[in-house]
CHARMM-style PDB file with segment names, atoms N, HN, CA, C and O in Angstrom:
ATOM      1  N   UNK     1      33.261 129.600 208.372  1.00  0.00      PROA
ATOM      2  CA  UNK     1      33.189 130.029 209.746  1.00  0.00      PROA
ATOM      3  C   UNK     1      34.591 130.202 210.344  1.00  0.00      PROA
ATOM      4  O   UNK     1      34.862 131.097 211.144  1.00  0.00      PROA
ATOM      5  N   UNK     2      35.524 129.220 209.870  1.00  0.00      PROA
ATOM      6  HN  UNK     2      35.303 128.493 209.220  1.00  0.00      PROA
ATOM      7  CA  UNK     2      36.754 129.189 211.052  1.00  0.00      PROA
ATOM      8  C   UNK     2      37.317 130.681 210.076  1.00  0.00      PROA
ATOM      9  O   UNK     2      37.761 131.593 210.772  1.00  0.00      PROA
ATOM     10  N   UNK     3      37.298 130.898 208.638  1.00  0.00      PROA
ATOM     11  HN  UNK     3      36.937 130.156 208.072  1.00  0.00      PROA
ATOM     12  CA  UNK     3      37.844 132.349 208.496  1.00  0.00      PROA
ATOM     13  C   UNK     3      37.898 133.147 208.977  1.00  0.00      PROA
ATOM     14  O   UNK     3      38.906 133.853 209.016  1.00  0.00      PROA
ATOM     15  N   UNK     4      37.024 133.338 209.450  1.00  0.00      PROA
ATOM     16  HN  UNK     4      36.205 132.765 209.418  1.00  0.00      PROA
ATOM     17  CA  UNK     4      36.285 134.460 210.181  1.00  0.00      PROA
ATOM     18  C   UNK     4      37.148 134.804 211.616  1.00  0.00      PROA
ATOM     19  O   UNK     4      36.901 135.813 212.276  1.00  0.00      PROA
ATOM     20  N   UNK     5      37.970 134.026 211.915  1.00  0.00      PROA
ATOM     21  HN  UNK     5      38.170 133.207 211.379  1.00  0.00      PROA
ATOM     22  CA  UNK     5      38.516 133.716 213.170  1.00  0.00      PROA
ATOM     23  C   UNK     5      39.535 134.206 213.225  1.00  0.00      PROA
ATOM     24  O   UNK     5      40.481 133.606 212.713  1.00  0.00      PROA
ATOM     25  N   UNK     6      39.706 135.229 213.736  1.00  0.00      PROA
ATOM     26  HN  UNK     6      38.938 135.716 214.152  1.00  0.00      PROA
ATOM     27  CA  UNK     6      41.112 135.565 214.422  1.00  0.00      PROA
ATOM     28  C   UNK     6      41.942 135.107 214.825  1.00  0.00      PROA
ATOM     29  O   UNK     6      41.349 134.741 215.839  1.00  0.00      PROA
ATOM     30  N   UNK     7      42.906 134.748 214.967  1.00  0.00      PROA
ATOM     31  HN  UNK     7      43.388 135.045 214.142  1.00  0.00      PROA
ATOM     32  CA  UNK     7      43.459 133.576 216.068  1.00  0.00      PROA
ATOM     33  C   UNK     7      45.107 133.835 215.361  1.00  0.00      PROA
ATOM     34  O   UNK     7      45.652 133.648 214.273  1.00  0.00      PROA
ATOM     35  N   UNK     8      45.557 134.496 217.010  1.00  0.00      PROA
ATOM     36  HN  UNK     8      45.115 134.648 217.894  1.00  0.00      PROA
ATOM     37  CA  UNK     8      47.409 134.739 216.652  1.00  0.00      PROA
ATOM     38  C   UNK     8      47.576 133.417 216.403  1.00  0.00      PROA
ATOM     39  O   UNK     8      46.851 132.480 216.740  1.00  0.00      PROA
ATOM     40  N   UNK     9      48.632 133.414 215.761  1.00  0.00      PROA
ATOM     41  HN  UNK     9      49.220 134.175 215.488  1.00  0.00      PROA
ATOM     42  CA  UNK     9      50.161 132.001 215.102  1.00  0.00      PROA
ATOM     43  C   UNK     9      51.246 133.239 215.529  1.00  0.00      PROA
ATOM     44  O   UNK     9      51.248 134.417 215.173  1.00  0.00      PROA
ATOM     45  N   UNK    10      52.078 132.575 216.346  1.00  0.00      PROA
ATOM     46  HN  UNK    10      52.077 131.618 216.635  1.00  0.00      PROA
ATOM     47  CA  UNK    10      53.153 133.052 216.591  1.00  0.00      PROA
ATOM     48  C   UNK    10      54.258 132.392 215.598  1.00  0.00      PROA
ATOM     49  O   UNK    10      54.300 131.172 215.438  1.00  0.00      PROA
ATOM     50  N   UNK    11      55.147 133.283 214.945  1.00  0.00      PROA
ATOM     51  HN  UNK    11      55.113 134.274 215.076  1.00  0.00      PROA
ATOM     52  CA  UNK    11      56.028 132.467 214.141  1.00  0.00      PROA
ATOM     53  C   UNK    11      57.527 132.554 214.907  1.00  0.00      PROA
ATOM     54  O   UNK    11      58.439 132.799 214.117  1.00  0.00      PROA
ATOM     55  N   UNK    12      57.818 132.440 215.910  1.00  0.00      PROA
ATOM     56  HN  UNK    12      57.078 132.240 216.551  1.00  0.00      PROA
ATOM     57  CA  UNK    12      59.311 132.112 216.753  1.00  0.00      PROA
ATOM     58  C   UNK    12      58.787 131.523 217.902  1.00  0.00      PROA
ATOM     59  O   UNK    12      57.566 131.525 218.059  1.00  0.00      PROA
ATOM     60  N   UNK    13      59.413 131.095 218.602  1.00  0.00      PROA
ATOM     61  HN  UNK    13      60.404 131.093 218.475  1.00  0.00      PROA
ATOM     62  CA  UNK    13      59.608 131.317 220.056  1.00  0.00      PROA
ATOM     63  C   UNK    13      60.018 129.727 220.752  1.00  0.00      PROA
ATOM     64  O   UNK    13      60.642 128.956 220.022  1.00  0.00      PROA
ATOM     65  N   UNK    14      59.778 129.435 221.673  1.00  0.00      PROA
ATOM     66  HN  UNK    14      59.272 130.061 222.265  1.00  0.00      PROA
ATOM     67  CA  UNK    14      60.099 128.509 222.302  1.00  0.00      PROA
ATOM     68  C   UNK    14      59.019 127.146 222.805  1.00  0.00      PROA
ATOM     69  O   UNK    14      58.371 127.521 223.782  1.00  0.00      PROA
ATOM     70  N   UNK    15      58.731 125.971 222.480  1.00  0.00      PROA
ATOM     71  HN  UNK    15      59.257 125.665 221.687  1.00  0.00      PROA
ATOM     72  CA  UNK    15      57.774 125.373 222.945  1.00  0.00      PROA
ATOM     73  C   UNK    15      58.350 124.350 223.865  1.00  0.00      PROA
ATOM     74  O   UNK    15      59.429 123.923 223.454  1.00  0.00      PROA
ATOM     75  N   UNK    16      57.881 123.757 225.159  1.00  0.00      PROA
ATOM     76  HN  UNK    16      57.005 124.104 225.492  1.00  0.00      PROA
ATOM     77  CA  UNK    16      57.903 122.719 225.535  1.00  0.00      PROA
ATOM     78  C   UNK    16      56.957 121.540 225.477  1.00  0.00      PROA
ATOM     79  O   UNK    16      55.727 121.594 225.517  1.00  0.00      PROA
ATOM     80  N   UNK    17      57.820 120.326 225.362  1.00  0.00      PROA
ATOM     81  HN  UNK    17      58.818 120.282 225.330  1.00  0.00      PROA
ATOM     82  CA  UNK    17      57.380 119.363 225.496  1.00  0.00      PROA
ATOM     83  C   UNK    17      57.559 117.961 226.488  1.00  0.00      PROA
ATOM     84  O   UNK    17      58.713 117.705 226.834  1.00  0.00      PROA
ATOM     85  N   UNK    18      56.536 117.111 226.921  1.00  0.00      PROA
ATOM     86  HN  UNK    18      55.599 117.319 226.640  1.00  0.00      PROA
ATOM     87  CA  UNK    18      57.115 115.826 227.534  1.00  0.00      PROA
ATOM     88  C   UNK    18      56.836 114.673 227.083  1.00  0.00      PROA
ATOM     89  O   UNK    18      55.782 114.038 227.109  1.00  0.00      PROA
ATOM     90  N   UNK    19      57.976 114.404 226.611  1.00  0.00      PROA
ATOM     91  HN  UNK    19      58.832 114.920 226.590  1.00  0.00      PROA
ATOM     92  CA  UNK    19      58.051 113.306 226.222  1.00  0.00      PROA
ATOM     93  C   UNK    19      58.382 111.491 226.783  1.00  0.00      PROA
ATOM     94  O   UNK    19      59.295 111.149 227.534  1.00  0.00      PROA
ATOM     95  N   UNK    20      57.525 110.740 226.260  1.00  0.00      PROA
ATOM     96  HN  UNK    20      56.783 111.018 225.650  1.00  0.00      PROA
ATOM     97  CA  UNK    20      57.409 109.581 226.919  1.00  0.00      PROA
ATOM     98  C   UNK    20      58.532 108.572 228.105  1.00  0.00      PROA
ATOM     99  O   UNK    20      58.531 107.931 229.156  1.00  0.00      PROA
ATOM    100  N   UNK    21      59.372 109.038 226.990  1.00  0.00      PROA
ATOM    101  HN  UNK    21      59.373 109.558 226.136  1.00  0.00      PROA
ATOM    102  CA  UNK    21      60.927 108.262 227.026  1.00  0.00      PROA
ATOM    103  C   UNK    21      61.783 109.172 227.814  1.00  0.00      PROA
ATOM    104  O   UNK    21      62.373 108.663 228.767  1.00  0.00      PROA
ATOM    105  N   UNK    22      61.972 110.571 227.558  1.00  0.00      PROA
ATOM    106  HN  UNK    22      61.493 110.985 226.784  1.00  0.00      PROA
ATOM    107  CA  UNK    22      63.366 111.395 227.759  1.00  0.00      PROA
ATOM    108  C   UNK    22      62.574 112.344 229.117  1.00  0.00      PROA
ATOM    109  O   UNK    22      63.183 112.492 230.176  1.00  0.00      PROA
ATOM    110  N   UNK    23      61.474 112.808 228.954  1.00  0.00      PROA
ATOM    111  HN  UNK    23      60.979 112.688 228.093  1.00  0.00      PROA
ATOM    112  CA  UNK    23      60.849 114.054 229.984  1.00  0.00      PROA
ATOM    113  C   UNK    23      60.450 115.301 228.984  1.00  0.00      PROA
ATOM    114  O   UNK    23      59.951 115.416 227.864  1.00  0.00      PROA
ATOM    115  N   UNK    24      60.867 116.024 229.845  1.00  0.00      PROA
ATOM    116  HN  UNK    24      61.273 115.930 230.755  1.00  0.00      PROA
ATOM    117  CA  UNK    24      60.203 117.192 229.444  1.00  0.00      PROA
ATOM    118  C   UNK    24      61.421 118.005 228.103  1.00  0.00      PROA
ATOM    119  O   UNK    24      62.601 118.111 228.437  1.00  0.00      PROA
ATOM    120  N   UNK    25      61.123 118.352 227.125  1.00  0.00      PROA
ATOM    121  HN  UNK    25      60.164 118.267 226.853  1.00  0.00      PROA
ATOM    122  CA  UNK    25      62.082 119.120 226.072  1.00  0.00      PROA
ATOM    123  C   UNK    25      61.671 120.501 225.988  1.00  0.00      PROA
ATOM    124  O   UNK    25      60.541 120.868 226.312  1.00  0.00      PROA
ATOM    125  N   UNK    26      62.541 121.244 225.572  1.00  0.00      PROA
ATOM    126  HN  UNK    26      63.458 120.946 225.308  1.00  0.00      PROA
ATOM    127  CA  UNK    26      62.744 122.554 225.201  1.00  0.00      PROA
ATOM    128  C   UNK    26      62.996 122.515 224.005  1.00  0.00      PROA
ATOM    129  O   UNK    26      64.005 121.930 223.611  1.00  0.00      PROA
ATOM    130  N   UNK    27      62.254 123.044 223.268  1.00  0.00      PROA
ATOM    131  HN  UNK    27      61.434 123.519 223.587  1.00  0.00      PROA
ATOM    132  CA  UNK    27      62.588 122.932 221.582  1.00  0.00      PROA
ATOM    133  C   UNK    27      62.452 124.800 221.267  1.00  0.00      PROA
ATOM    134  O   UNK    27      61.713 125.583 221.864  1.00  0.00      PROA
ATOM    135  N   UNK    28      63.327 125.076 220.264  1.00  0.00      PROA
ATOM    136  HN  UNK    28      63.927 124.440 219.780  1.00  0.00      PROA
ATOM    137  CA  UNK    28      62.835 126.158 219.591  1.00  0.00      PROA
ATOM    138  C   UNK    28      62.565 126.303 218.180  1.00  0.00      PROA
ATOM    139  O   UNK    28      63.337 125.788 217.372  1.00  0.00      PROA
ATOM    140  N   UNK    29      61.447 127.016 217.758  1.00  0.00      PROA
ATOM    141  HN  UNK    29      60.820 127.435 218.414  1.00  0.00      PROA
ATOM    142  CA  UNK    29      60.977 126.796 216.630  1.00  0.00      PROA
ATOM    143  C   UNK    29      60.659 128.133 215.622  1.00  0.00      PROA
ATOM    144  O   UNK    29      60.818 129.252 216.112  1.00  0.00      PROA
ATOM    145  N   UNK    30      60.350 128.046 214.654  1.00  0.00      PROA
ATOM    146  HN  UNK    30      60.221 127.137 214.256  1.00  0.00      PROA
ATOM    147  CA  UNK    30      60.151 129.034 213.168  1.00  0.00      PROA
ATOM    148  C   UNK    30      59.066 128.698 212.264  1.00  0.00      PROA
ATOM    149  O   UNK    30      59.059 127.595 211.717  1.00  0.00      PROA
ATOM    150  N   UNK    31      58.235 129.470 212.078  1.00  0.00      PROA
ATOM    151  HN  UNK    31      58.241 130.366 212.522  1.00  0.00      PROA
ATOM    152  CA  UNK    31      56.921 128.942 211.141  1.00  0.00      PROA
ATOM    153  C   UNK    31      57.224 130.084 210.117  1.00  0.00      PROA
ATOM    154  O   UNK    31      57.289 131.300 210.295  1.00  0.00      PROA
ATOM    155  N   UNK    32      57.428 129.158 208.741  1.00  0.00      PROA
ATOM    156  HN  UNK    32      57.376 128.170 208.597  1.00  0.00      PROA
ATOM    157  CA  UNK    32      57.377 129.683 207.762  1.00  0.00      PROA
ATOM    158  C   UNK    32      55.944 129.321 206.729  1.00  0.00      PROA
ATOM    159  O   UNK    32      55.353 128.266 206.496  1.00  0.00      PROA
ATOM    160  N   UNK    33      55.718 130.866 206.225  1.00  0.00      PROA
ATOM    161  HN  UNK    33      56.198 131.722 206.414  1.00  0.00      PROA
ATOM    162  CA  UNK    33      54.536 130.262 205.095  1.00  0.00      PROA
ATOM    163  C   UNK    33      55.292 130.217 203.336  1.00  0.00      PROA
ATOM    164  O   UNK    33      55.997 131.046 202.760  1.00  0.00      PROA
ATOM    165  N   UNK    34      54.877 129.169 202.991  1.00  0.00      PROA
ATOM    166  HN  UNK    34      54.305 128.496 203.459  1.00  0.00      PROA
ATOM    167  CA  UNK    34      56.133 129.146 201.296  1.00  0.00      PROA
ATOM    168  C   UNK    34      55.451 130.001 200.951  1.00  0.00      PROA
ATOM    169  O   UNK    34      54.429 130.542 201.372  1.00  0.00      PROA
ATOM    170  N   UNK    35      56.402 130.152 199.732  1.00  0.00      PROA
ATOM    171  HN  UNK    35      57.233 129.713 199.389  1.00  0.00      PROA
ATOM    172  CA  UNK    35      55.724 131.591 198.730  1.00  0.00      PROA
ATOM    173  C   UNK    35      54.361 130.603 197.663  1.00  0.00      PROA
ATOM    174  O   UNK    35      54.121 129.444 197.329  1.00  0.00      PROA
ATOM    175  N   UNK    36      53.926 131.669 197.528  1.00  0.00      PROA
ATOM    176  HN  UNK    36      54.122 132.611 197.800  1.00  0.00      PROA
ATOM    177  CA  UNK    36      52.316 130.617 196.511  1.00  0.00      PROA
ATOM    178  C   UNK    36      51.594 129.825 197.451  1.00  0.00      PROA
ATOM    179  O   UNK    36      50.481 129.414 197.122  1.00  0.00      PROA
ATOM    180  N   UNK    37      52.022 129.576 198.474  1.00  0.00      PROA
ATOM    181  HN  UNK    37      52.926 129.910 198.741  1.00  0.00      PROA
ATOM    182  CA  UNK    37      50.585 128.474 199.284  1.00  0.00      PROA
ATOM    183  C   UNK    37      50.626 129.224 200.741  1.00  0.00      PROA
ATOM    184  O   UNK    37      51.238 128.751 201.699  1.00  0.00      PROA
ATOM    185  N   UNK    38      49.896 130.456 200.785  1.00  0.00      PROA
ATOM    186  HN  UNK    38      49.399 130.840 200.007  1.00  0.00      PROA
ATOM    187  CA  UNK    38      49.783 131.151 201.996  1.00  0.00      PROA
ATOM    188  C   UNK    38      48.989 130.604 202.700  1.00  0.00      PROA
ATOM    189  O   UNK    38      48.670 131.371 203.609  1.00  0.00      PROA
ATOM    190  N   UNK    39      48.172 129.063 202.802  1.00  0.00      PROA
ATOM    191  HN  UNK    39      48.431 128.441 202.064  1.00  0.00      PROA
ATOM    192  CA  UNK    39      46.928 128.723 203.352  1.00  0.00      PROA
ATOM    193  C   UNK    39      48.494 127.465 204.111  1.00  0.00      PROA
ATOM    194  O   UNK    39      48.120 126.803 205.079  1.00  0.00      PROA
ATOM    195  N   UNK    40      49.403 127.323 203.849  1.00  0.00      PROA
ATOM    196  HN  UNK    40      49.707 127.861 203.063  1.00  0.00      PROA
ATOM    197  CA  UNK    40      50.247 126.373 204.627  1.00  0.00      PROA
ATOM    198  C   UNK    40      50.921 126.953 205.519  1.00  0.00      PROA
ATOM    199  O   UNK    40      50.641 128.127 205.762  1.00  0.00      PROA
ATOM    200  N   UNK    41      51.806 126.411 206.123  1.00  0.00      PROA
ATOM    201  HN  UNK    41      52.033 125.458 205.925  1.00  0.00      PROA
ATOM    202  CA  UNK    41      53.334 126.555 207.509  1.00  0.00      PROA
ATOM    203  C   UNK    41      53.665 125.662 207.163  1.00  0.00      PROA
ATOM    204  O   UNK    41      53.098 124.682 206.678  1.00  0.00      PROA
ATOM    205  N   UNK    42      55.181 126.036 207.495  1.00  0.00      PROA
ATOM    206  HN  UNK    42      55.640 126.831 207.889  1.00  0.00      PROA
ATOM    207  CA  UNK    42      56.410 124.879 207.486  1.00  0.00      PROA
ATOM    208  C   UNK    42      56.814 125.417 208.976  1.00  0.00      PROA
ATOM    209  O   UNK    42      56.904 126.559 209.425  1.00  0.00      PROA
ATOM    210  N   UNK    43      57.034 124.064 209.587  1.00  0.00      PROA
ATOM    211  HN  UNK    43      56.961 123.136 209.222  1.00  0.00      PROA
ATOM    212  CA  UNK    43      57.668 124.513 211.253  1.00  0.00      PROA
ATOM    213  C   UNK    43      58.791 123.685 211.416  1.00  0.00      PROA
ATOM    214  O   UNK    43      58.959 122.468 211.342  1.00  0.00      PROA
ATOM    215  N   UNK    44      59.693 124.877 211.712  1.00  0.00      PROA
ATOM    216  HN  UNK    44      59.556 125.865 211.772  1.00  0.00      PROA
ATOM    217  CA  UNK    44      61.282 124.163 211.996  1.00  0.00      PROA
ATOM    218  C   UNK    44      61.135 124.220 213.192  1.00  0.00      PROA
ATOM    219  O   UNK    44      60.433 125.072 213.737  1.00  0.00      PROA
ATOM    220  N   UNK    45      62.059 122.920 214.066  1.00  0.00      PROA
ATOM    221  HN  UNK    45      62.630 122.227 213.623  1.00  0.00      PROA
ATOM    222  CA  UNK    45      62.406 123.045 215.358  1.00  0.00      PROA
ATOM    223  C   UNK    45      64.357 122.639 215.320  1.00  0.00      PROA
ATOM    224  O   UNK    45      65.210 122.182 214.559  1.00  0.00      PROA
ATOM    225  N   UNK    46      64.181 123.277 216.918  1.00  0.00      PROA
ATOM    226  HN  UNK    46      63.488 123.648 217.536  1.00  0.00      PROA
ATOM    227  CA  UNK    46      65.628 123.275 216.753  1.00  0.00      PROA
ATOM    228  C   UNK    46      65.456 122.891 218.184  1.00  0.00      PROA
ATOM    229  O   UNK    46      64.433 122.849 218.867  1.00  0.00      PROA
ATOM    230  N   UNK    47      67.143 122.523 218.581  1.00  0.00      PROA
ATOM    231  HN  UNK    47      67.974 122.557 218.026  1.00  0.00      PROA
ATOM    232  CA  UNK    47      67.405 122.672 220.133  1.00  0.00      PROA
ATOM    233  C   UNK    47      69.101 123.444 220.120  1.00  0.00      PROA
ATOM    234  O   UNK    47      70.028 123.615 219.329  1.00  0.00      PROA
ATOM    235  N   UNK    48      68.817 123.683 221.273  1.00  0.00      PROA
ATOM    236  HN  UNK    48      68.063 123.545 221.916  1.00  0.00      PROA
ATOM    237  CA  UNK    48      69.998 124.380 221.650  1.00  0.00      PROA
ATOM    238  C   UNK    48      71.302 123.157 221.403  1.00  0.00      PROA
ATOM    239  O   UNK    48      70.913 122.049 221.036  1.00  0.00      PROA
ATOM    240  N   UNK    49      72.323 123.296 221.537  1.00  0.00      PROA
ATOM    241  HN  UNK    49      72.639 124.196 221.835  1.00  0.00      PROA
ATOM    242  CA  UNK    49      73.465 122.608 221.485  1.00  0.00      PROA
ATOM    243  C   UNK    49      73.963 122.599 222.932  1.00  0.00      PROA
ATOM    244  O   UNK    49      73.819 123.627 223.593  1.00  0.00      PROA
ATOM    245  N   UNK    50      74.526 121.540 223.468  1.00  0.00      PROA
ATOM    246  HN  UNK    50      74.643 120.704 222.931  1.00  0.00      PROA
ATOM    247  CA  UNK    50      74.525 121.530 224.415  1.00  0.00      PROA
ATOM    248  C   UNK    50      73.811 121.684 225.502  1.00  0.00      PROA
ATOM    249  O   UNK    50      74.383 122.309 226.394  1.00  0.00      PROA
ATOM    250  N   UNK    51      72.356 121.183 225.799  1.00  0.00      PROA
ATOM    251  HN  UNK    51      71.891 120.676 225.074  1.00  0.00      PROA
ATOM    252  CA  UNK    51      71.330 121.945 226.375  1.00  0.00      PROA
ATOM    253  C   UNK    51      70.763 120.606 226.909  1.00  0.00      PROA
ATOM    254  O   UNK    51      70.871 119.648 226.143  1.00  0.00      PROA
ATOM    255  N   UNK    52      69.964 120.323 228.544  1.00  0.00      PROA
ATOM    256  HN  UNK    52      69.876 121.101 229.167  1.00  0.00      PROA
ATOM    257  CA  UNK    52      69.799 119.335 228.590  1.00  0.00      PROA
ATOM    258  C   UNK    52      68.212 118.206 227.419  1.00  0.00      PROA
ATOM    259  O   UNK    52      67.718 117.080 227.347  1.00  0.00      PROA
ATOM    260  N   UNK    53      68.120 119.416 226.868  1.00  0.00      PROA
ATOM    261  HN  UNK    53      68.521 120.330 226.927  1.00  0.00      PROA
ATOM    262  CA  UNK    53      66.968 118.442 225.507  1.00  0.00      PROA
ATOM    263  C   UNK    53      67.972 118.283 224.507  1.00  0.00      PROA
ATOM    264  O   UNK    53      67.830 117.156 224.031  1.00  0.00      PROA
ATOM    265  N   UNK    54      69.121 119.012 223.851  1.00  0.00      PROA
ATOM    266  HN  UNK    54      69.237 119.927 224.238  1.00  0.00      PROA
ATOM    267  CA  UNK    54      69.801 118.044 223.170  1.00  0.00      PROA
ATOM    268  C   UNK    54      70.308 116.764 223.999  1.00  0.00      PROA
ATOM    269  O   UNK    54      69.993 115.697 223.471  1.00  0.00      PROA
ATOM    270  N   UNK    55      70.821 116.697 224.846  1.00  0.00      PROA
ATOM    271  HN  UNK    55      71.076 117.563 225.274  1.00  0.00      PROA
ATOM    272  CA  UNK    55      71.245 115.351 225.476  1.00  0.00      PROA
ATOM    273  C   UNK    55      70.130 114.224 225.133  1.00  0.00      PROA
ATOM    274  O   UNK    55      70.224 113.255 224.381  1.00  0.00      PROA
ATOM    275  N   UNK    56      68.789 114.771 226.116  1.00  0.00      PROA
ATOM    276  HN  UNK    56      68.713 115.558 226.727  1.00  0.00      PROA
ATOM    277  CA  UNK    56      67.534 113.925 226.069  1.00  0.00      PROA
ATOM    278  C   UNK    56      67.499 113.235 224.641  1.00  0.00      PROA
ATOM    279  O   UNK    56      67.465 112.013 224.494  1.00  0.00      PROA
ATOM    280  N   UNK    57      67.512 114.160 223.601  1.00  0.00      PROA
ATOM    281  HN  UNK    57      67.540 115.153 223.720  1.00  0.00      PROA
ATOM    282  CA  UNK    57      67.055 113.626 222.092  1.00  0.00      PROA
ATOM    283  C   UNK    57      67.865 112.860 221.741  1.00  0.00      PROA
ATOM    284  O   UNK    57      67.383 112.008 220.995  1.00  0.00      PROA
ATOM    285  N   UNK    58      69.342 112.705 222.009  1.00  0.00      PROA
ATOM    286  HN  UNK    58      69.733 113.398 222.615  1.00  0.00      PROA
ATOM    287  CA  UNK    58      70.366 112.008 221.709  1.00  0.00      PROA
ATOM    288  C   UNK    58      70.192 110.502 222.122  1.00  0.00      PROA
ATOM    289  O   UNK    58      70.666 109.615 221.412  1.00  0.00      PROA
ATOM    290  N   UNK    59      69.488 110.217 223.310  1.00  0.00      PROA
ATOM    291  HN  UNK    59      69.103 110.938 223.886  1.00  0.00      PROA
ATOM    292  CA  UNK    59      69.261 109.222 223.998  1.00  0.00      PROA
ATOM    293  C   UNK    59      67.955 108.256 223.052  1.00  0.00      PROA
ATOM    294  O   UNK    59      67.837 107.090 223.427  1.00  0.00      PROA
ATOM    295  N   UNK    60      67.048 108.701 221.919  1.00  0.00      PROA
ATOM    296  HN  UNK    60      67.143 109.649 221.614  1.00  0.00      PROA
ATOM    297  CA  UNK    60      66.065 108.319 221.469  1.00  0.00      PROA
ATOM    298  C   UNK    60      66.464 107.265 220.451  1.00  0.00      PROA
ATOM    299  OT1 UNK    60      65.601 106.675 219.802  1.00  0.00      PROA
TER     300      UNK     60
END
């Protein structure tokens, strides 16, 4: 049933989050599928450098 399902995956862009400790983060991210296991993702996140969610994360 869920095959059957359409459903975009965006592979870039930007997500936020809030977190317990620091507030709210800005992360940016990349979904890769490996080669041979197209039924997976690998999701990188990143943050900006200098940005107030790198600070936040620094504080964890």
């Amino acid at each position: 049933m869920w095959a059957d399902q359409d459903v975009y995956r965006p592979m870039y862009g930007a997500k936020r989050y809030r977190h317990p400790l620091t507030g709210e983060l800005t992360l940016g991210f990349e979904a890769f599928t490996p080669a041979g296991a197209p039924r997976q993702t690998l999701g990188l996140y990143t943050v900006e450098p200098g940005s107030p969610s790198e600070a936040a994360l620094r504080e964890i």
